[in-house]
N, C-alpha and C positions, 0 to 999 in steps of 0.2 A: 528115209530121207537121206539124201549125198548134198553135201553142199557142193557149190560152184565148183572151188577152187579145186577140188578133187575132181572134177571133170573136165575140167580145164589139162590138167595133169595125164589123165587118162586119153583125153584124145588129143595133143601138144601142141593146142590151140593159141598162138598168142594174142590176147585182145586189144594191147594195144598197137599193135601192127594193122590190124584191121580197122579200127578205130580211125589212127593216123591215115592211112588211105583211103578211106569213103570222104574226110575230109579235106583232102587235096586233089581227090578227083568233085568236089562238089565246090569248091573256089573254079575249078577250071570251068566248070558248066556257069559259073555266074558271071566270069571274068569276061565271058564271051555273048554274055546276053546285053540286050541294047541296054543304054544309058538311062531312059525311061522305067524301066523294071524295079519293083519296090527291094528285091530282094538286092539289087546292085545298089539301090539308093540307099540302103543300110546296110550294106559293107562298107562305106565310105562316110559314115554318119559319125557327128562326133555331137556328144552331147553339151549342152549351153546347161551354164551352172553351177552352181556346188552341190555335193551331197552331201550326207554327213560324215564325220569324221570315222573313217573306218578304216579296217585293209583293203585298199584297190580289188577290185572283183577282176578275178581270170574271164577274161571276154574270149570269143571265139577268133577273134585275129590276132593278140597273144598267141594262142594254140599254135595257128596255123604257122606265124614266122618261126615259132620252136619248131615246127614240123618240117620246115623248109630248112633248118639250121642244120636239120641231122644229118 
């Protein structure tokens, strides 16, 4: 057994570089889909409510403005 991280090392692989770019090349495919599209309609969706008292949850458009920030 090899864990990850030693083959990550072995073939000098960065994950979140790949990561970061499938996700800013996949805003660009949605950003450019009609307005009608569910997936456009939940990029721009904000939820109505409270939850409960917790730490705020990392959502996928957090990510994405850190991604855009770098």
């Amino acid at each position: 057994m090899v864990c990850n991280e030693s083959i990550r090392e072995l073939t000098n692989q960065k994950l979140e570089l790949s990561v970061q770019e499938r996700r800013l090349r996949w805003l660009g495919h949605v950003q450019r889909t009609s307005d009608d599209r569910v997936a456009k309609q939940v990029l721009h969706w904000i939820p109505e409510g409270r939850g409960k008292r917790v730490r705020p949850r990392v959502t996928w458009q957090h990510e994405v403005i850190k991604d855009t920030e770098m």
